[in-house]
C-alpha positions as CSV (number, residue, x, y, z in Angstrom):
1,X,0.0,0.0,0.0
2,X,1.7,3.2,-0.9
3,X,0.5,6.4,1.4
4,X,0.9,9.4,0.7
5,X,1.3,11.7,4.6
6,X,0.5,15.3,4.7
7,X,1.2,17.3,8.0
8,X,0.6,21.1,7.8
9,X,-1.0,21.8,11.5
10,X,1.7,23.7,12.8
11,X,4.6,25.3,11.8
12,X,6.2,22.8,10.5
13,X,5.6,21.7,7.2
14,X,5.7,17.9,6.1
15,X,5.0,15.1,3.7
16,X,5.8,11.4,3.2
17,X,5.7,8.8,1.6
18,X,5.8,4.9,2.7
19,X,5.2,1.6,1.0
20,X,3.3,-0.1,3.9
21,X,5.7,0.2,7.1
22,X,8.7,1.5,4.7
23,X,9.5,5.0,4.8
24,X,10.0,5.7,0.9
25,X,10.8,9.7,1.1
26,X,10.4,12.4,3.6
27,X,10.3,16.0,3.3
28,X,10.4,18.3,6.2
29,X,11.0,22.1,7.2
30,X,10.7,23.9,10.2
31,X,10.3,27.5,9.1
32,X,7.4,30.5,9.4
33,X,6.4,30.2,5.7
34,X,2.8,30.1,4.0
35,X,1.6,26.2,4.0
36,X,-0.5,27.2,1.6
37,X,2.0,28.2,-1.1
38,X,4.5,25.8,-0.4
39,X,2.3,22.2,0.5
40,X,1.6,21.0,-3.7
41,X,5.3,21.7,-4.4
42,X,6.3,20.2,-1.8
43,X,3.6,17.1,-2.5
44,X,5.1,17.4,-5.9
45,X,9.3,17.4,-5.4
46,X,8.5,14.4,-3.3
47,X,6.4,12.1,-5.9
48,X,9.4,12.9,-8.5
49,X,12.4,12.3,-6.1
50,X,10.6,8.7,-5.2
51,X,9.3,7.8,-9.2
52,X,5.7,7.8,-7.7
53,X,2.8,8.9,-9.5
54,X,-0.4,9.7,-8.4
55,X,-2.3,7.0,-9.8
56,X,-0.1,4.7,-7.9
57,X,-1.2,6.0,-4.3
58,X,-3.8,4.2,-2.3
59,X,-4.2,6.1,1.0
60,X,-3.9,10.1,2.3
61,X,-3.3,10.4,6.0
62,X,-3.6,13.8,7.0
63,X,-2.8,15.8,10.4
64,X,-6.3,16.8,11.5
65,X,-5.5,19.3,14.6
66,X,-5.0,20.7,16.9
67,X,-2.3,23.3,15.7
68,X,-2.6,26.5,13.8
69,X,-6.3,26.8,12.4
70,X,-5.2,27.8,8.9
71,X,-2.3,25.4,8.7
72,X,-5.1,22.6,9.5
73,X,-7.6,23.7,7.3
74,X,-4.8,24.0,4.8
75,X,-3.7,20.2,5.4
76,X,-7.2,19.1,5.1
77,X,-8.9,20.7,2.3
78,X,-5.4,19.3,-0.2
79,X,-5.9,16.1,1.5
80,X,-9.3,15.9,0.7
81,X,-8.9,17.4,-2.7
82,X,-6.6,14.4,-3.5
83,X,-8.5,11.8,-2.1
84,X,-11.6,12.7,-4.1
85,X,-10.1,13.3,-7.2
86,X,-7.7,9.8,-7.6
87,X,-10.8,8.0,-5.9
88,X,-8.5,6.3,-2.7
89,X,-8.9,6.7,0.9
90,X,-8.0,9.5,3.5
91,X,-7.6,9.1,7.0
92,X,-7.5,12.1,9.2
93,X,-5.3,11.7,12.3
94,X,-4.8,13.5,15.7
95,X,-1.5,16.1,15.4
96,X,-0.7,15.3,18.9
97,X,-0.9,11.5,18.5
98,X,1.5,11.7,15.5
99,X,3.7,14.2,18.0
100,X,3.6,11.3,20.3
101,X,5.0,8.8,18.1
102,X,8.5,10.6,18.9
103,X,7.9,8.6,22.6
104,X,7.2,4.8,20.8
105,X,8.6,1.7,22.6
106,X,9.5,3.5,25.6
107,X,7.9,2.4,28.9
108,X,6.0,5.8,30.3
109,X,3.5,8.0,29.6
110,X,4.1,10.1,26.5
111,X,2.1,14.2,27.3
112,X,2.8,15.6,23.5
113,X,1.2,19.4,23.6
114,X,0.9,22.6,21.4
115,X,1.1,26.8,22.8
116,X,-3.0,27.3,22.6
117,X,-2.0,30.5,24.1
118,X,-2.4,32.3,27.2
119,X,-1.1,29.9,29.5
120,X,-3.1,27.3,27.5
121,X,-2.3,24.4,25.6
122,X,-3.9,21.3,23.8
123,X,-2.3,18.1,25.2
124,X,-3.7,14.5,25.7
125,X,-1.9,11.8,27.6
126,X,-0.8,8.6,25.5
127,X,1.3,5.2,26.1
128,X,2.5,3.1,23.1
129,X,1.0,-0.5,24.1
130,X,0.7,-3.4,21.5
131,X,2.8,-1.9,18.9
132,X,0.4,1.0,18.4
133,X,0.3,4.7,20.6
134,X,-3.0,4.2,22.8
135,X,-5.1,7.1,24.0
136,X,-5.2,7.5,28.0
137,X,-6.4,10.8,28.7
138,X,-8.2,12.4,26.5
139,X,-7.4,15.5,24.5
140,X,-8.2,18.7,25.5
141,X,-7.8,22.2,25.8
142,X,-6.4,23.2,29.2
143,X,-4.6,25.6,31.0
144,X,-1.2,24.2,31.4
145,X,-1.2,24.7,35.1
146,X,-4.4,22.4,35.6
147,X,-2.6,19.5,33.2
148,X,0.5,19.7,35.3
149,X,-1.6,18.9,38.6
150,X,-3.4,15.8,37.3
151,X,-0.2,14.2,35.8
152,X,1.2,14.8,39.4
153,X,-1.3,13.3,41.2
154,X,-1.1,10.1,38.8
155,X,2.8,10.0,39.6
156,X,3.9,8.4,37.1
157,X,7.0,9.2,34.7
158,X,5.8,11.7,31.8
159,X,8.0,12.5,28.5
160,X,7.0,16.0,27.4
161,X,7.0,16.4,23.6
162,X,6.5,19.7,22.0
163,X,7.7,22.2,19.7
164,X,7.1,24.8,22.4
165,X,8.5,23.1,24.8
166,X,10.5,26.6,25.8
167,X,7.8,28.0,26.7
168,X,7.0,25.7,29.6
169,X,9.8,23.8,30.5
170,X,10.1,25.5,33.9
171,X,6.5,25.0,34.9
172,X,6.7,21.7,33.9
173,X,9.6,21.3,36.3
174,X,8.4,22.8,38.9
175,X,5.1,20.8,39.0
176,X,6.6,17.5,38.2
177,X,10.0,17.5,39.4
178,X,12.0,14.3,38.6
179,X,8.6,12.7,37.3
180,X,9.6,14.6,34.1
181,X,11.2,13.3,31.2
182,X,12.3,16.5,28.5
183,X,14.5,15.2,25.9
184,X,17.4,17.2,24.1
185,X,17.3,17.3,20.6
186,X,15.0,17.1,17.6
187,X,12.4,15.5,19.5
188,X,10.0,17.9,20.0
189,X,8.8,18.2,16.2
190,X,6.1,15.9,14.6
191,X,7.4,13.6,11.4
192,X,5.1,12.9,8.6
193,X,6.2,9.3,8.5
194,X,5.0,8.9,11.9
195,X,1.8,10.1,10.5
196,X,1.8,7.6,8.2
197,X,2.7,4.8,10.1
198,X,-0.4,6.1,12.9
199,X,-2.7,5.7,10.0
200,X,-1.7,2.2,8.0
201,X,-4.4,0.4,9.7
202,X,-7.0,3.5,10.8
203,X,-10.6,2.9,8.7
204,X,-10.5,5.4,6.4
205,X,-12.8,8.6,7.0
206,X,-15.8,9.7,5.0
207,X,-14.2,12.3,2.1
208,X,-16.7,14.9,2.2
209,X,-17.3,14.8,6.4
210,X,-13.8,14.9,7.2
211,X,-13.6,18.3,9.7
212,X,-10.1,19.3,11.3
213,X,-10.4,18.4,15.3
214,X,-9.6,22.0,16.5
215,X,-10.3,21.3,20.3
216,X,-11.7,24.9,20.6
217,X,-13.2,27.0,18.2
218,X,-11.7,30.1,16.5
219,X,-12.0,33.1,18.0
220,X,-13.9,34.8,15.9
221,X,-16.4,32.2,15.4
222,X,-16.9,31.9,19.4
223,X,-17.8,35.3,19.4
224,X,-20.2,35.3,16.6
225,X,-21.8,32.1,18.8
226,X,-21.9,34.6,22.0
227,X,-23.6,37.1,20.8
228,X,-26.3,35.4,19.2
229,X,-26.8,33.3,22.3
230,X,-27.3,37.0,23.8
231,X,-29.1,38.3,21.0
232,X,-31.6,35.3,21.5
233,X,-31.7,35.7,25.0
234,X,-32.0,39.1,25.1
């Protein structure tokens, strides 16, 4: 089965490509550049560096949120686009769970989590158990501080994954203390093969019902939901 992984949710930009469990190509960057411009080429330089076509694909796996709201929407709507127009399968799967993938085979807890903003983040809890990264608390959108006091009272050993991980490293020690696991290096970013691997088996989604999993809504559109719940209250 050759899959074709598209990760534009954050600030990093990536694609892959994989032949059932083999990692065919990758493509990666880390930079503050328009997804939107940059995604097809990108999808493109890829399918030519491997000698795939697009008529030889069978799956999309896309990166469905949380993460930037544009860079999700951007991800999804290409995905989608693809799927329906060569006829083959997507699957839309969690950001965070393809962040968590950085944690496979090791024995603890893996808390992968993106900057929602003032003092916020979206974060789940997840273990890797039976060869596959397993859901064990759900994902939310929570004030950091609030996160940090439930993994304490579990007390068990956490690896923190995130590409802001700078941003809370010191809270995260403070509340956690020696029950925390930060690693150095490259770890903190989400690979597109992992995002292919996390959907090999997934049942596909439906095409056309496919919605990015924000975990809030934009801010805008919470508004406009605020003040007509006021307007018909009033």
């Amino acid at each position: 089965m050759n899959i074709l992984a598209i990760d534009t949710s954050n600030q990093v930009l990536g694609v892959a490509i994989l032949k059932d469990e083999l990692i065919i190509g990758e493509l990666v960057t880390n930079i503050k550049k328009n997804h939107s411009v940059r995604l097809m080429p990108a999808i493109d330089q890829l399918m030519k560096e491997t000698n795939m076509t697009p008529d030889m694909l069978d799956k999309i796996v896309v990166a469905k949120g949380p993460g930037s709201f544009t860079g999700v929407r951007i991800g999804l709507a290409t995905a989608k686009s693809l799927a329906w127009a060569l006829d083959i399968p997507v699957v839309g799967i969690s950001s965070l769970e393809t962040l968590a993938y950085q944690g496979c085979f090791l024995n603890m807890f893996v808390c992968p989590f993106f900057d929602a903003r003032r003092s916020n983040v979206y974060t789940g809890l997840y273990q890797w158990d039976e060869d596959k990264m397993t859901l064990v608390k759900n994902e939310q959108n929570i004030s950091m501080t609030d996160w940090l006091e439930q993994l304490q009272m579990d007390g068990k050993k956490v690896l923190f994954l995130s590409p802001d991980i700078h941003l809370y490293e010191d809270v995260i020690m403070e509340y956690m203390g020696n029950l925390a696991v930060i690693p150095q290096g490259p770890y903190h970013l989400a690979k597109p093969s992992h995002l292919g691997l996390a959907g090999l088996t997934k049942q596909p989604d439906n095409t056309h019902t496919l919605i990015p999993n924000y975990l809030r809504l934009a801010e805008a559109e919470a508004k406009w939901l605020k003040a007509q719940k006021e307007q018909n209250n009033g």
